[in-house]
N, C-alpha and C positions, 0 to 999 in steps of 0.2 A: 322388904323394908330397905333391903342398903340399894335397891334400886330407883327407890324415889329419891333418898338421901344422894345417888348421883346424879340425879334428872335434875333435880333441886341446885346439885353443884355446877351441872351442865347449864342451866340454862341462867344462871348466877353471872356464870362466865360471860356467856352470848350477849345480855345485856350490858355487861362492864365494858365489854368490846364496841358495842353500837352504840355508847355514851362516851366511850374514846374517839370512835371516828367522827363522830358528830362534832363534838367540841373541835377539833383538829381544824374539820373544816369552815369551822366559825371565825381561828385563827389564821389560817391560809388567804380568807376573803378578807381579812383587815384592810382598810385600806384611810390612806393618812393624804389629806387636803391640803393644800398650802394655795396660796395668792402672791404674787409676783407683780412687779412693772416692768416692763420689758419693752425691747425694739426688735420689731421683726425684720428678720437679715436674708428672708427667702425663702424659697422651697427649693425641693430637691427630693426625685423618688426615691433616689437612695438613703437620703438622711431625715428626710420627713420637712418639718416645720422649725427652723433656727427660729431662734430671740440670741439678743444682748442681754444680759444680764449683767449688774454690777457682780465685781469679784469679792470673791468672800476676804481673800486676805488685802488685799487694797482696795480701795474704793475708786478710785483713779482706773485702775483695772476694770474689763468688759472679759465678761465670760459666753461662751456660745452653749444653749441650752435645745437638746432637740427635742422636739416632741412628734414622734412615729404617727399615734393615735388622736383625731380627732370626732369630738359630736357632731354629729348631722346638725343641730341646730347653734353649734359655732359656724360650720360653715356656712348654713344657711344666712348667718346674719354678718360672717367677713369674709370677704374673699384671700382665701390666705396664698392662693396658689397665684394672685396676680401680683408682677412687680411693683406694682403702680401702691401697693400698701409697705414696699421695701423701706424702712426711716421711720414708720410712723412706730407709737409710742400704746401699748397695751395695759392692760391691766389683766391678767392670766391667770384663772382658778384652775389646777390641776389634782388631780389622784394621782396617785405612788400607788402601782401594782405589785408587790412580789411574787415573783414566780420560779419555780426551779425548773432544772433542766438535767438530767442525766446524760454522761457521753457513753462511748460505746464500751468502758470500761467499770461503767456503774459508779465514777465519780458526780455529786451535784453541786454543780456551782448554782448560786440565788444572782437573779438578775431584777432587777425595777425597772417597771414598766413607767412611764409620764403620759398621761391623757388629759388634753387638755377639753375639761369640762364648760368653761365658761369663760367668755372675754369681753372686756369694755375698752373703743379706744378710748385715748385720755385727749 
């Protein structure tokens, strides 16, 4: 008897655990949209894909916004790697990734990822 009563407790456990990890990874994949007007300022391997952006605390102010990661089918429909779209004026749907990073000391710093999902010029 007290060994079903532990199987019981055992496997109570197992599933409270694999309703933890689940959930976890539901919140891990969040991921938050925003749309933007921007000028694109170049490419660069290093830095990926610049835009201007207006600055949050002035408006007057131009902030530089990179985005590492793009869709096959932004690029398919701009060429963002040519200069020749250097000035022009976008309209920028992206996703915000967060993602963690462990160093080799078991410290995690959270970094966001920018993927630019969708773009219109204007």
């Amino acid at each position: 008897m007290k060994n079903k009563h532990f199987l019981v407790f055992v496997f109570s456990i197992m599933a409270f655990n694999v309703n933890a990890i689940i959930e976890n990874k539901k919140v891990s994949k969040a991921q938050e949209t925003v749309t933007i007007d921007a000028t694109f300022d170049g490419y660069d391997e290093e830095d990926g894909y610049a835009f201007l952006v207006k600055g949050e605390d002035d408006e007057e102010d131009e902030d530089i916004m990179y985005f590492y990661e793009v869709t096959d089918e932004v690029l398919a429909s701009v060429n963002l790697k040519s200069d020749e779209m250097i000035g022009e004026r976008f309209q920028i749907t992206y996703k915000i990734e967060t993602f963690e990073e462990e160093d080799e000391y078991g410290y995690k710093e959270t970094y966001e990822k920018y993927i630019i999902i969708k773009i219109k010029r204007m």
